[in-house]
Backbone as a printed PyTorch tensor [residue, N CA C, xyz], in Angstrom:
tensor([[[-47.8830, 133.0550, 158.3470],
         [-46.4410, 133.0200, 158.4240],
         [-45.9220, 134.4610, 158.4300]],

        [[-45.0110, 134.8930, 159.4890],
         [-44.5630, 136.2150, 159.5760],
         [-43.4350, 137.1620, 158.1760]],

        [[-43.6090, 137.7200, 157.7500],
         [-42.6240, 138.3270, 156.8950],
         [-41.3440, 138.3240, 157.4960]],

        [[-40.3460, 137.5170, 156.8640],
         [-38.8500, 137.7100, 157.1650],
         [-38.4830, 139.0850, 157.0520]],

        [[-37.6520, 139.3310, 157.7470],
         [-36.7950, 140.7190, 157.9060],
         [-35.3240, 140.4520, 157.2490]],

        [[-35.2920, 139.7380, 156.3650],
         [-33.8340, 139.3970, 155.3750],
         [-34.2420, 140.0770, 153.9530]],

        [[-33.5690, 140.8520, 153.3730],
         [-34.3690, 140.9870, 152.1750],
         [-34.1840, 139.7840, 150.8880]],

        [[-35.0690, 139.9640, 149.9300],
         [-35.7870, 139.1610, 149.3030],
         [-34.9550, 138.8670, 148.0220]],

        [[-33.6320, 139.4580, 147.9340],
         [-32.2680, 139.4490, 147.1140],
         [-31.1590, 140.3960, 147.6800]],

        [[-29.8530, 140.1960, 146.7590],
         [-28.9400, 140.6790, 146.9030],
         [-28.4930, 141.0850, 145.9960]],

        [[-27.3090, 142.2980, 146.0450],
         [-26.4350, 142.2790, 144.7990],
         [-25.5040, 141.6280, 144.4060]],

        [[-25.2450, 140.8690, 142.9790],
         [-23.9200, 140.2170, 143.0410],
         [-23.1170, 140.4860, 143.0500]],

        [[-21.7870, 139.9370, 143.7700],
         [-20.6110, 140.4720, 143.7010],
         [-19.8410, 140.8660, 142.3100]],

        [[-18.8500, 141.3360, 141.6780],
         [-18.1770, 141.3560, 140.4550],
         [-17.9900, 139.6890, 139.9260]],

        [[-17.0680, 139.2750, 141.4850],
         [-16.7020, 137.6340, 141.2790],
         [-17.6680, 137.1890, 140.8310]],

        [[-18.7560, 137.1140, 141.3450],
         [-20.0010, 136.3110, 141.0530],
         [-20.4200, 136.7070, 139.7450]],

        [[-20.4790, 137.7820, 138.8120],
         [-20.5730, 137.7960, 137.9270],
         [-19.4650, 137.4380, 136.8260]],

        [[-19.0680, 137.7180, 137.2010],
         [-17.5480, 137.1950, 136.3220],
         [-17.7880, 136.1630, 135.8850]],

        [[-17.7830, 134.8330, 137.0610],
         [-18.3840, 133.2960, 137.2740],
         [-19.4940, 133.0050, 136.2710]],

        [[-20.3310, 133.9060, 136.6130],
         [-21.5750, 134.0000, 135.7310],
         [-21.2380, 133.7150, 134.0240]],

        [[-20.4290, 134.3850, 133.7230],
         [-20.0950, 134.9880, 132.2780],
         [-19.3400, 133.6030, 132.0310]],

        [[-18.5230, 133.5570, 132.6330],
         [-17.6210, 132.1410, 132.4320],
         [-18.2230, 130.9200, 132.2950]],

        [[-19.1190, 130.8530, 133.3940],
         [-19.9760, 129.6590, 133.0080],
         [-20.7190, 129.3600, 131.6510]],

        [[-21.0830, 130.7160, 130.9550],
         [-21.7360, 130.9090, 130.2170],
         [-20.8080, 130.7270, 128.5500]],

        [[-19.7710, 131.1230, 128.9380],
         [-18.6260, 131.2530, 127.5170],
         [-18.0060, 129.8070, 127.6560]],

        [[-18.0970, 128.9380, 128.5280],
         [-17.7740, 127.4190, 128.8090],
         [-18.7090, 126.4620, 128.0560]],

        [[-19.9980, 126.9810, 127.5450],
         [-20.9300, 126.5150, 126.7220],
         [-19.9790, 125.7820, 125.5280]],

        [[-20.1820, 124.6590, 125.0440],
         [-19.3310, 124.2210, 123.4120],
         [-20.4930, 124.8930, 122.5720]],

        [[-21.1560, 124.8220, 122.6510],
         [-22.3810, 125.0240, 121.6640],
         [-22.1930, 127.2730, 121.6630]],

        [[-21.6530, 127.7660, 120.8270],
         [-21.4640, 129.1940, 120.6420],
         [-22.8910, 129.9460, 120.6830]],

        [[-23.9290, 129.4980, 119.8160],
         [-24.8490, 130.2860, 120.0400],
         [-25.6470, 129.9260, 121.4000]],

        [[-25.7890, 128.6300, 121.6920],
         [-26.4670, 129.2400, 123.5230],
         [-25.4780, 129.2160, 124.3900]],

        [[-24.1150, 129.7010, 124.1090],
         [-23.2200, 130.2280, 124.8210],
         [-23.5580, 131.8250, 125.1880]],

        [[-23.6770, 132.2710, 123.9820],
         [-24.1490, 133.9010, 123.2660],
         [-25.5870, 133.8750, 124.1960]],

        [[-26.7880, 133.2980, 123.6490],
         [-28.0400, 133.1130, 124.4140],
         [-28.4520, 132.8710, 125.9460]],

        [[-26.9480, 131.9880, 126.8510],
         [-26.9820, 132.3710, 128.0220],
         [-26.4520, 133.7820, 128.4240]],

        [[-25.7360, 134.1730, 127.8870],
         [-24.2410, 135.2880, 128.6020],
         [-26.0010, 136.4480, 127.7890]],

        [[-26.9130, 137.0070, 127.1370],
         [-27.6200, 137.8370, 126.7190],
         [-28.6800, 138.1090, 128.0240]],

        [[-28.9840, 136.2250, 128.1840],
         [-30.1010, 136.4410, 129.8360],
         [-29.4150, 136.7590, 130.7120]],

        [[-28.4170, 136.7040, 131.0580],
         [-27.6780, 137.1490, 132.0750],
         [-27.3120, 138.6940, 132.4140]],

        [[-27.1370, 139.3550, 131.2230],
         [-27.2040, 140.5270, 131.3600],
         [-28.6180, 141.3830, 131.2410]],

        [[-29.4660, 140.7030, 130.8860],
         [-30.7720, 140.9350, 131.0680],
         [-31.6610, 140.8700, 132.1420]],

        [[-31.1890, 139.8670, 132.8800],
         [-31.7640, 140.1150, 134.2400],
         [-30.7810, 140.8920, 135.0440]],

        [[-29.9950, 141.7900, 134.6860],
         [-29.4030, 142.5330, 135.3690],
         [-29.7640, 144.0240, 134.9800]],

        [[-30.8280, 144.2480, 133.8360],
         [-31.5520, 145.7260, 133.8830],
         [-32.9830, 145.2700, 133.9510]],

        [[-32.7950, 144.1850, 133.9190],
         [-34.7150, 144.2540, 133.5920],
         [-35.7500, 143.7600, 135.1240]],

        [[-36.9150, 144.0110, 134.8660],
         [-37.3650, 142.9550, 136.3530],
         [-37.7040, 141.7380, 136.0000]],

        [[-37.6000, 140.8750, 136.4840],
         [-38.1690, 139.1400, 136.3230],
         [-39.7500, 139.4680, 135.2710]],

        [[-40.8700, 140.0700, 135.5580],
         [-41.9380, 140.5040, 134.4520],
         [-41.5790, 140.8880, 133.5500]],

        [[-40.9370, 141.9330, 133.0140],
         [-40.4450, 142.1940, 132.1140],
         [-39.7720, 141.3090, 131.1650]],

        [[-38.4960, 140.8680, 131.8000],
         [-38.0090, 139.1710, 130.9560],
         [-38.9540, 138.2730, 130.3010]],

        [[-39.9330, 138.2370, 131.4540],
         [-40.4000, 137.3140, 130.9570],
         [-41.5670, 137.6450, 129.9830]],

        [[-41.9240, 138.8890, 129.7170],
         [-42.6370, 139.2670, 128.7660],
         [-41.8000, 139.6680, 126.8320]],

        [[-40.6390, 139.3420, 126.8970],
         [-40.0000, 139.4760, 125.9110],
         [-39.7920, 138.4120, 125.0400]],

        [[-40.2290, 138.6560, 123.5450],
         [-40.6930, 138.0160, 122.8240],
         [-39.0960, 137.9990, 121.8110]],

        [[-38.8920, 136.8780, 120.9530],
         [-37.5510, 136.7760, 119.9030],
         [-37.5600, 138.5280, 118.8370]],

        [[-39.2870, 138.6810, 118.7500],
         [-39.6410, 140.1300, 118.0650],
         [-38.9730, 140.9820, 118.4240]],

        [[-38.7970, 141.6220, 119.7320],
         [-38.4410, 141.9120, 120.7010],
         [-37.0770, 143.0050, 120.4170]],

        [[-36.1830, 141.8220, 119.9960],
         [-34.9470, 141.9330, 119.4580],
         [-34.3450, 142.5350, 118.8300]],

        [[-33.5740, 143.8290, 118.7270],
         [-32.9710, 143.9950, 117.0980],
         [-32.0270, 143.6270, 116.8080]],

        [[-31.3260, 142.5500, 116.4160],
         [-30.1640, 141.6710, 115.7580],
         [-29.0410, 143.0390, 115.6140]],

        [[-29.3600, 143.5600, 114.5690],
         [-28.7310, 144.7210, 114.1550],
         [-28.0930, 145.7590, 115.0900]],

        [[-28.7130, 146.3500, 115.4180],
         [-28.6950, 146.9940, 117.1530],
         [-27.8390, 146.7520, 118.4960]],

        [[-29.0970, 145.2870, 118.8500],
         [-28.5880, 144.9470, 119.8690],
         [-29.5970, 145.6310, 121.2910]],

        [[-30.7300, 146.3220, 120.2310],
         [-31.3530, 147.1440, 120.7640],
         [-32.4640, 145.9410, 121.4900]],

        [[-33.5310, 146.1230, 122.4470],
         [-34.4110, 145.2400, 122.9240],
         [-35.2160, 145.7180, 123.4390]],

        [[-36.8050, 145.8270, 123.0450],
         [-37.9570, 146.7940, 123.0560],
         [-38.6760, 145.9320, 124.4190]],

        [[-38.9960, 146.9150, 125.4290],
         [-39.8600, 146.3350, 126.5230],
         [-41.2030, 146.8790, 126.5430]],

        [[-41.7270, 146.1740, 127.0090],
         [-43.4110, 146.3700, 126.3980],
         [-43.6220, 146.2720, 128.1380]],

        [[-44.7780, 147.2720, 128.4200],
         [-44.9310, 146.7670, 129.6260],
         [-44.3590, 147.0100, 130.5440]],

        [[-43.5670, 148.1830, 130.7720],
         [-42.3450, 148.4090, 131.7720],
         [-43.0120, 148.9500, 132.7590]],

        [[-41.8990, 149.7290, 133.6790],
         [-42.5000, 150.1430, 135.0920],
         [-43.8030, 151.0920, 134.5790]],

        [[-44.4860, 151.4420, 135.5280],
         [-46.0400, 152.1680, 134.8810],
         [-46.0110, 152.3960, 133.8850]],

        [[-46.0950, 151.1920, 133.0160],
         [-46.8090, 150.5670, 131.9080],
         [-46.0860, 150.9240, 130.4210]],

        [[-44.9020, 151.5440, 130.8990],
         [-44.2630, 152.3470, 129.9980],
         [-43.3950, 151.1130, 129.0330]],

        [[-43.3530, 151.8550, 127.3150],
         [-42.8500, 150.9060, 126.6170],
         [-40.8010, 151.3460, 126.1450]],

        [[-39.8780, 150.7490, 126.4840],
         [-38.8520, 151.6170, 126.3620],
         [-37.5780, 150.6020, 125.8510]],

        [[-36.7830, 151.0330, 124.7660],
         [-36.0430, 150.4440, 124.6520],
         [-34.4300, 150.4140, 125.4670]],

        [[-33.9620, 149.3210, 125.5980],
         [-32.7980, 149.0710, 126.4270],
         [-31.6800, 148.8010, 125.0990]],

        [[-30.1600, 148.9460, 125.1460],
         [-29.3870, 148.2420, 125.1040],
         [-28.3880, 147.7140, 125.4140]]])
């Protein structure tokens, strides 16, 4: 099968994020209201590997800080 010449994502618009957030604060339930609207901004610095290598440990409550293990060449770095 030939490689498409479309690329393989896009950026979202503001709207589209906005939407995003809204959908997310529309939750009744507050904490996986909080727990969607966190992945959401997380897949917006991180790569899909990375996400998915992040553990609740991970976390600093306090902070807000979030330790990546494993980053681009292999590097370990915190985000917040």
């Amino acid at each position: 099968m030939p490689l498409s010449e479309e690329p393989a994502g896009r950026a979202l618009t503001t709207e589209e994020l906005a939407a995003l957030y809204r959908t997310c604060d529309a939750d009744p339930c507050t904490t996986r209201s909080a727990q969607l609207a966190a992945m959401v901004t997380l897949l917006l610095v991180l790569r899909r590997f990375e996400l998915a290598q992040l553990e609740v440990a991970d976390l600093d409550a306090d902070t807000g800080a979030v330790l990546v293990r494993n980053g681009k060449g292999g590097k370990t770095a915190h985000t917040w």
